[in-house]
C-alpha positions in Angstrom: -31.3 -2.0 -28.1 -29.5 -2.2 -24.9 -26.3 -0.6 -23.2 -23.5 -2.2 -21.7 -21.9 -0.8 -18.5 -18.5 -1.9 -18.9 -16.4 -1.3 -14.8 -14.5 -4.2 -13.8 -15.2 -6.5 -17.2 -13.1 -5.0 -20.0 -13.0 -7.8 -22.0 -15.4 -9.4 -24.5 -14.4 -13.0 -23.8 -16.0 -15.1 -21.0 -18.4 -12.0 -20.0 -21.3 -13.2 -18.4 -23.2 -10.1 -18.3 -22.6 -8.8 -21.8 -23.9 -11.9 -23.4 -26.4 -13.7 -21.0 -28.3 -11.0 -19.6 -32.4 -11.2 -20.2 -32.3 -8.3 -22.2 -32.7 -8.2 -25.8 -31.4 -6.4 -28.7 -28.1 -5.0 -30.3 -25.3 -4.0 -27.6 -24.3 -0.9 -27.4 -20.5 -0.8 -25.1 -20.1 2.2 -22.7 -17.3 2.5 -20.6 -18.0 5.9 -18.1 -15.1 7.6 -16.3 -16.6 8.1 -13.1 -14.6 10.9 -10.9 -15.6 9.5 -8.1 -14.4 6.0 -8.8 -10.8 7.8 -10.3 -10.6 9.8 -6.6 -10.0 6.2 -5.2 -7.5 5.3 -8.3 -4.1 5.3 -8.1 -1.5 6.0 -11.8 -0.7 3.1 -11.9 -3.9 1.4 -12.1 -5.1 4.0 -14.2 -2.7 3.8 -16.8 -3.3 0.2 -16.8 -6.7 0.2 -17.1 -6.1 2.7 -20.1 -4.5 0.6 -22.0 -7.1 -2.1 -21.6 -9.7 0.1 -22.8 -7.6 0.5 -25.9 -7.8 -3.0 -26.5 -11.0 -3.4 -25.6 -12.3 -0.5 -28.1 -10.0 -2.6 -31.0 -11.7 -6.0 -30.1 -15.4 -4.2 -30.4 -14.1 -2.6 -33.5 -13.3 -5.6 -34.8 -16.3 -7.0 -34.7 -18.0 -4.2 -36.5 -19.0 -2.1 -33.5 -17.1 0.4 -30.9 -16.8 1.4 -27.4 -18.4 4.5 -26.7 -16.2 6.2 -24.1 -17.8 9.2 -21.7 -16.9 11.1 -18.5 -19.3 12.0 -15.9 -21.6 11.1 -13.3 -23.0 7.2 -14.9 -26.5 8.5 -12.7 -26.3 11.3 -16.3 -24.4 9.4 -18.8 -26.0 6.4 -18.8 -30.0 7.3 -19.2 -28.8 10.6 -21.8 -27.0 7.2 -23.5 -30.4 5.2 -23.3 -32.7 8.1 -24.7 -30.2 8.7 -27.3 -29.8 5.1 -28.6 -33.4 4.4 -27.4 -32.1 1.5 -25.4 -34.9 -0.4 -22.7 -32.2 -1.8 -20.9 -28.5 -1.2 -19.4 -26.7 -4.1 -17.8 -23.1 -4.4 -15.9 -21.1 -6.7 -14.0 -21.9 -6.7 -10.2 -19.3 -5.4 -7.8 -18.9 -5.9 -4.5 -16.9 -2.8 -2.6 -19.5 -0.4 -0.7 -18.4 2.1 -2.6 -19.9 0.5 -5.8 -22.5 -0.7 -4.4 -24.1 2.7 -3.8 -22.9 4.1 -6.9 -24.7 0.9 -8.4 -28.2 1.9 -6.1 -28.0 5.6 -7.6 -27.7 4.1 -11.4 -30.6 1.8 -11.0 -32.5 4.7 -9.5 -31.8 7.4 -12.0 -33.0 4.5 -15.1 -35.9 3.9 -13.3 -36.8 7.4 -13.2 -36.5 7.1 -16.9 -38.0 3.8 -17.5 -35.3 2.3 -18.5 -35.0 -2.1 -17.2 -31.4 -2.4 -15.8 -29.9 -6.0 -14.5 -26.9 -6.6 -12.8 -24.8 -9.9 -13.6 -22.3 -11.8 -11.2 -19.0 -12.1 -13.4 -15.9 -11.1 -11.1 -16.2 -14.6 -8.9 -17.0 -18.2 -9.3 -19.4 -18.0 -6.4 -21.2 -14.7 -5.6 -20.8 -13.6 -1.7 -23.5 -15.4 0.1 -23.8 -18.8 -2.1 -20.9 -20.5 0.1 -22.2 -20.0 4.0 -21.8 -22.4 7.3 -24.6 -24.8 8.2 -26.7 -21.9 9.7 -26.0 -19.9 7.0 -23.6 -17.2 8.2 -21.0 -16.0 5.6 -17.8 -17.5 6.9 -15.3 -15.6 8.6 -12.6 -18.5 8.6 -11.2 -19.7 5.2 -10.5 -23.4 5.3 -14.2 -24.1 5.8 -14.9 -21.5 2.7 -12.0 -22.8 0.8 -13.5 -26.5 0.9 -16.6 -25.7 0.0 -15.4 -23.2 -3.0 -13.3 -26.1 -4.3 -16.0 -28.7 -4.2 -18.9 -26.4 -5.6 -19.4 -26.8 -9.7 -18.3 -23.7 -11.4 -20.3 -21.9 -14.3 -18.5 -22.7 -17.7 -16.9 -19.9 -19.8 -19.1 -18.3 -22.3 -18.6 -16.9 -25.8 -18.0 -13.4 -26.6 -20.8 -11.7 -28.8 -21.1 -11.9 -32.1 -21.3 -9.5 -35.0 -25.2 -9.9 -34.6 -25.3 -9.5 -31.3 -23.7 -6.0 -31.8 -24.9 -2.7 -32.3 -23.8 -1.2 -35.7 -21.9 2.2 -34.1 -18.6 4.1 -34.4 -17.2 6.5 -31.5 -14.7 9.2 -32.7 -13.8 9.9 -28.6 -10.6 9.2 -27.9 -9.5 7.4 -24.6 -8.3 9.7 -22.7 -4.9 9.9 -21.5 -3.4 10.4 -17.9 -2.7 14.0 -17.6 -6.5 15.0 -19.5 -7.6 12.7 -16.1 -5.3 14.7 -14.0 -2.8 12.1 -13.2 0.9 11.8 -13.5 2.6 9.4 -15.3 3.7 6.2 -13.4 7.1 5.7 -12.0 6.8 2.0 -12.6 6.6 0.2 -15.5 3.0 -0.7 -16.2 3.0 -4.0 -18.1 0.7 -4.3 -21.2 -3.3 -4.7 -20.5 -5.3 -7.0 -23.0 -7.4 -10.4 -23.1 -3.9 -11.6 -25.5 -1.6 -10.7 -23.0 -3.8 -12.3 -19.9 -4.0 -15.2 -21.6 -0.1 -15.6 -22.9 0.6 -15.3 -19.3 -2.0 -18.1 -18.2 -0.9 -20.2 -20.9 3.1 -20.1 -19.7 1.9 -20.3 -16.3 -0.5 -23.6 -16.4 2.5 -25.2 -19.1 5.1 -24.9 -16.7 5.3 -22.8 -13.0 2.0 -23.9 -11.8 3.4 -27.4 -11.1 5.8 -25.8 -8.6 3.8 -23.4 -7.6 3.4 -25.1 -3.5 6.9 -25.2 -3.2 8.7 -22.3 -5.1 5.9 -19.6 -4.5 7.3 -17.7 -2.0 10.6 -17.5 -3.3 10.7 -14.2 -5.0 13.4 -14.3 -7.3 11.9 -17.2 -8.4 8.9 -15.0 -9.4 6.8 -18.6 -9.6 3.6 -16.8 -9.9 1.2 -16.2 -12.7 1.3 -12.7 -12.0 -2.9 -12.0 -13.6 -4.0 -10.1 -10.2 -3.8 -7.3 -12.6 -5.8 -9.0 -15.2 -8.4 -10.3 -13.0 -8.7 -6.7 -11.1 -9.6 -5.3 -14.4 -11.3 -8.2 -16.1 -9.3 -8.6 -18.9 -9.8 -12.4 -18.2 -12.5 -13.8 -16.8 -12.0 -16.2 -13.6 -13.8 -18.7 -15.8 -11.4 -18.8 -18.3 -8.9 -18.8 -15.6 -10.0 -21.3 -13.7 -10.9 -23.7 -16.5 -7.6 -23.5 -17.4 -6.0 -25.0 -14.6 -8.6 -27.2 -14.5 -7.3 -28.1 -17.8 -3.6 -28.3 -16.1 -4.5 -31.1 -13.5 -5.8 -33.5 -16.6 -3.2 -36.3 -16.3 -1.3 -35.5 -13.8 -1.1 -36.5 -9.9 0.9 -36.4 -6.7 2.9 -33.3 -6.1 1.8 -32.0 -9.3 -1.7 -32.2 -8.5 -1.5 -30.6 -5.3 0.4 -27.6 -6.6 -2.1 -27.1 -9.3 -4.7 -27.2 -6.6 -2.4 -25.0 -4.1 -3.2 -22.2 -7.0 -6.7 -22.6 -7.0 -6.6 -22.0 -3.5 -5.5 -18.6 -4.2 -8.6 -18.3 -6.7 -10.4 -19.0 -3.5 -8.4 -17.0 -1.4 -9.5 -14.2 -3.1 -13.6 -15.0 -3.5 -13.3 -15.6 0.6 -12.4 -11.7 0.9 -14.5 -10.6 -1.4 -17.5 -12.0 0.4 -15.5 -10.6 3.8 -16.1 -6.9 2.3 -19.4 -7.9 0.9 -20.7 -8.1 4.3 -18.5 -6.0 5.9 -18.3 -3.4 3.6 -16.9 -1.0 6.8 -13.6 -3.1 7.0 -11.7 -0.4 4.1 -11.7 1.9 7.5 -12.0 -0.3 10.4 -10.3 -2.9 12.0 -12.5 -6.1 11.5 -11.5 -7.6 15.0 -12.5 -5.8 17.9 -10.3 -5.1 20.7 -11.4 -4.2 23.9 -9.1 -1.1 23.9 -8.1 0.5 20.9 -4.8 -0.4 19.6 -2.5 2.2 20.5 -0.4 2.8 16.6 2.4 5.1 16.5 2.5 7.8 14.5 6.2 8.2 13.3 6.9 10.0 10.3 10.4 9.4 9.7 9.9 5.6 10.0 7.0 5.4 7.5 8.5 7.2 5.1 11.7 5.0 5.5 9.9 2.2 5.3 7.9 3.8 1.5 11.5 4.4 0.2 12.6 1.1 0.9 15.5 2.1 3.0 14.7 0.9 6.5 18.0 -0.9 6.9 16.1 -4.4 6.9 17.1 -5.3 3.3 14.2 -7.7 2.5 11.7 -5.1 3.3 13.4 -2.5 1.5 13.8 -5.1 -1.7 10.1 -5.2 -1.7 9.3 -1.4 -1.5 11.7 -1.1 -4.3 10.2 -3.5 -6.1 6.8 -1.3 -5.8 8.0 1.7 -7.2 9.9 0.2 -9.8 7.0 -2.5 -11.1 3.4 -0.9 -9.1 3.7 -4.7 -8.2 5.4 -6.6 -5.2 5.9 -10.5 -4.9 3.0 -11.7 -2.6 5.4 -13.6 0.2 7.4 -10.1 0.2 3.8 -8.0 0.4 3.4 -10.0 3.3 6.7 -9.5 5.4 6.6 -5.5 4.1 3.1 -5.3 6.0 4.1 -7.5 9.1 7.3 -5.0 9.8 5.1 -2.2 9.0 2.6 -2.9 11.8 4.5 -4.9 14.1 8.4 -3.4 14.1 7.2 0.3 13.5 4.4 -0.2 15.2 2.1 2.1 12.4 -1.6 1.4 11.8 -2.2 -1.0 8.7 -4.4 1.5 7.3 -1.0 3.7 6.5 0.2 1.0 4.8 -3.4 0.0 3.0 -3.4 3.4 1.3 0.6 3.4 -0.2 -0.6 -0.4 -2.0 -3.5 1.5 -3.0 -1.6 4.5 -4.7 1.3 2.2 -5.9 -0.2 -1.2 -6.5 -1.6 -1.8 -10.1 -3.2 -4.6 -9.3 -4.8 -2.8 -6.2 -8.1 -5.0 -5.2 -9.6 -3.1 -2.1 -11.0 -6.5 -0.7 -7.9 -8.5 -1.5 -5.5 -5.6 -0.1 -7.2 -5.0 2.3 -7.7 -8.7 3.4 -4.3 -9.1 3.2 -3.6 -6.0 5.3 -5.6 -7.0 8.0 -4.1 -10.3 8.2 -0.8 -9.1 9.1 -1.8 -6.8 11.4 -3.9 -9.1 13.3 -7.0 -7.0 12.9 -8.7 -9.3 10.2 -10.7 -12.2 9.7 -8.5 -15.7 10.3 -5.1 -13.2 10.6 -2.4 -13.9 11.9 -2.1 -14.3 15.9 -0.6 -10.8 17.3 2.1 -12.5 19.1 3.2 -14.7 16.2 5.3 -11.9 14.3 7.7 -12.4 11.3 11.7 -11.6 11.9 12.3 -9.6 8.6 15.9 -11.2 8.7 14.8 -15.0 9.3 12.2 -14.3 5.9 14.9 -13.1 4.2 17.6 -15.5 4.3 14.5 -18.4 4.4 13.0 -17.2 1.1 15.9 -15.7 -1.0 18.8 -17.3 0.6 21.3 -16.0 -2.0 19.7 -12.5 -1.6 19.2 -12.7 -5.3 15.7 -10.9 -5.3 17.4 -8.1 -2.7 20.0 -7.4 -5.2 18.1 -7.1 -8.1 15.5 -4.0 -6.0 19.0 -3.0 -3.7 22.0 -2.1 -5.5 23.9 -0.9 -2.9 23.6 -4.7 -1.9 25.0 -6.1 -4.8 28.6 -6.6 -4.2 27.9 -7.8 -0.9 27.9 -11.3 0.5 24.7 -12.7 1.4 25.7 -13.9 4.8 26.3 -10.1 5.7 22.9 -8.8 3.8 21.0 -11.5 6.2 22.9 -10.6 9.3 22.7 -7.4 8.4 20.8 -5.9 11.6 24.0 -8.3 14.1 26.9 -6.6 11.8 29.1 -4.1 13.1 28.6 -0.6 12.0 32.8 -1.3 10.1 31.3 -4.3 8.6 28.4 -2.7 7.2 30.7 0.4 6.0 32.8 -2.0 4.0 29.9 -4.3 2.8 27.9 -1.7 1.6 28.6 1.9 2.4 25.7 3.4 0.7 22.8 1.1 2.7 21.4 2.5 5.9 21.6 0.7 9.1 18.6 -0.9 10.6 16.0 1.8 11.5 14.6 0.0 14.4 15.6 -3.1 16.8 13.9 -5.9 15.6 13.7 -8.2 19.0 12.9 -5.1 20.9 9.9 -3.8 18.6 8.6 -7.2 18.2 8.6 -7.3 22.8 6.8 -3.9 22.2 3.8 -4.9 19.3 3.1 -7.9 21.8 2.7 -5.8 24.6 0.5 -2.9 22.2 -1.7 -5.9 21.1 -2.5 -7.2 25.2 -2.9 -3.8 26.2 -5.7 -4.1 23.4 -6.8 -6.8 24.4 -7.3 -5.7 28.1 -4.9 -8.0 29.2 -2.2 -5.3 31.0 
């Protein structure tokens, strides 16, 4: 007998770890509700992740078995779980964060006390951090050289999910728990449905059709040209096998533009393996800036602005679109996550790490080494970001990316009977044009031309250059 420790992997499809570890014997499926782990969670991504464990209990049901759902410290849970069941071995799905990583140190410990084997299985990635390095074997730090090497390197094939056999024979009358029993509130998004069905309905559409635009209509929001699985791939309710074989599957007889759009969306598979490995080795990056300055960077603290800017009424309407979008969906187009973090950091001049912790509340498809990769990019603080003095103009984004301001009127009703050469001069109108645009939407909170003078000036100051 052995026990599964289900985290990141709740599916029973393409799960390396729950069919191809060494140990023997019937499976026995444990999912633990770790308080620790939930302090970090957010309701959106809880409610998500309930919902997926509701599937996942069906699927093991299904096959003659059950999910045994606990709460508690997994150092307790898991060897009271092996005595009980008499299990000689637990396995899990590696993760990467520090965080996990010393909770995963303290559950090897407390099963060796007990004598109880436990292996750990690389499942979330195609390549584990560490197998792609530079030619003297440093973890890279710059993705084009990664991303080459991620493409080119053979990927493990998907595997089957576990038979009837393979299960142990066991029922589980705990229910999963809902949000308020956790101590959460209820969303004020809409949390779309978590399974392995609805994961793979949405990589089937995607690879049939949007994938071959995906280079060019990807950062067009209202377009929403994305295959929106972060959430599924946070979670695991698809493995990146399954993913990646599928668009594998996509580039089969097809070339030129279509080829290089399929392979544009790989690049995002590899995208996020590159900071995964980042945090692996750098697992103090979820505080700290990962570039050093030779002065510390001098953030503002400004209330007002920040919580502006989490309302999505700053007066800069594509920014605001995007907030709005958050609230309303716990998700944000990535193009728009971008320019919402660049006019964070450099037009109200806030630290990144203000910004970091409002995706983590509100984003259900939170990753803490994709966020906060992504954070640190436009703050210039990360690895390959974005040069400090190369700074988006909220306005120029807008009109470039959703020129008929169709994605800002769908998050900005106040917008919506406006024209969208006003909504992307919005910060050059007069204060009467604005009035009779749109009399309900703020003016701009800041000067863009003058903040953008003052984050270049912050960022030398930092860098010991005034």
């Amino acid at each position: 007998m052995r026990i599964h420790w289900h985290r990141r992997d709740l599916r029973v499809a393409d799960n390396r770890p729950l069919v191809e570890a060494d140990a023997d014997g019937p499976i026995v499926p444990v999912f633990v509700f770790d308080r620790n782990v939930l302090e970090q969670a957010g309701p959106p991504r809880v409610a998500f992740m309930l919902d997926a464990l509701g599937s996942l209990r069906e699927a093991y049901r299904s096959r003659g078995s059950d999910l045994l759902i606990r709460e508690g410290d997994p150092r307790e849970v898991l060897p009271d779980l092996a005595e009980r069941f008499d299990a000689d071995a637990v396995t899990w799905a590696r993760d990467y964060s520090g965080l996990a990583r010393e909770r995963d140190t303290d559950v090897r410990q407390a099963l060796d006390a007990v004598g109880v084997a436990r292996e750990a299985v690389h499942d979330a990635v195609c390549h584990e951090p560490g197998a792609i390095r530079t030619n003297d074997g440093d973890p890279y730090s710059v993705f084009t050289y990664f991303g080459r090497k991620w493409h080119d390197r053979e990927k493990h094939p998907t595997v089957d999910p576990p038979d009837r056999e393979q299960l142990a024979d066991i029922s589980d009358d705990e229910p999963v728990p809902t949000l308020d029993e956790l101590g959460f509130e209820e969303p004020e998004a809409a949390i779309p449905p978590a399974s392995t069905a609805e994961a793979r309905e949405r990589l089937e559409e995607f690879c049939e059709d949007d994938i071959y635009r995906y280079e060019e209509r990807r950062d067009y929001p209202a377009e929403a040209c994305t295959s929106r699985l972060s959430a599924h791939l946070k979670f695991g309710t698809i493995g990146i096998r399954e993913v990646y074989e599928s668009t594998e599957g996509a580039k089969r007889g097809v070339d030129g533009d279509r080829l290089e759009s399929v392979e544009e969306f790989q690049d995002q598979l590899a995208w996020r393996e590159f900071y995964t490995q980042v945090l692996y080795f750098n697992p103090e990056v979820v505080t700290e800036n990962y570039k050093e300055y030779e002065q510390e960077i001098d953030w503002r603290e400004d209330e007002d602005a920040i919580q502006a800017w989490k309302a999505g009424r700053t007066g800069y309407p594509i920014v605001d679109a995007g907030m709005r979008q958050l609230r309303e969906e716990a998700y944000m187009h990535n193009r728009v996550r971008m320019i919402v973090a660049s006019f964070l950091t450099k037009d109200l001049l806030v630290d990144w790490r203000v910004g970091y912790e409002w995706f983590r509340e509100k984003l259900v498809d939170h990753d803490t080494a994709n966020d906060n990769g992504g954070w640190q990019w436009a703050a210039s603080t990360g690895t390959d970001a974005q040069p400090y003095f190369r700074i988006f103009n909220p306005m120029t984004q807008g009109e470039r990316y959703d020129p008929d301001a169709e994605y800002i009127k769908r998050y900005v009703p106040e917008l919506r009977e406006a024209d969208p050469e006003i909504i992307h001069s919005w910060h050059e109108a007069s204060l009467t044009q604005r009035r009779n645009a749109a009399p309900e939407y703020p003016d701009p909170i800041v000067d863009h031309s003058e903040r953008r003078e003052a984050a270049i000036e912050m960022f030398e100051t930092a860098r010991g250059e005034s």
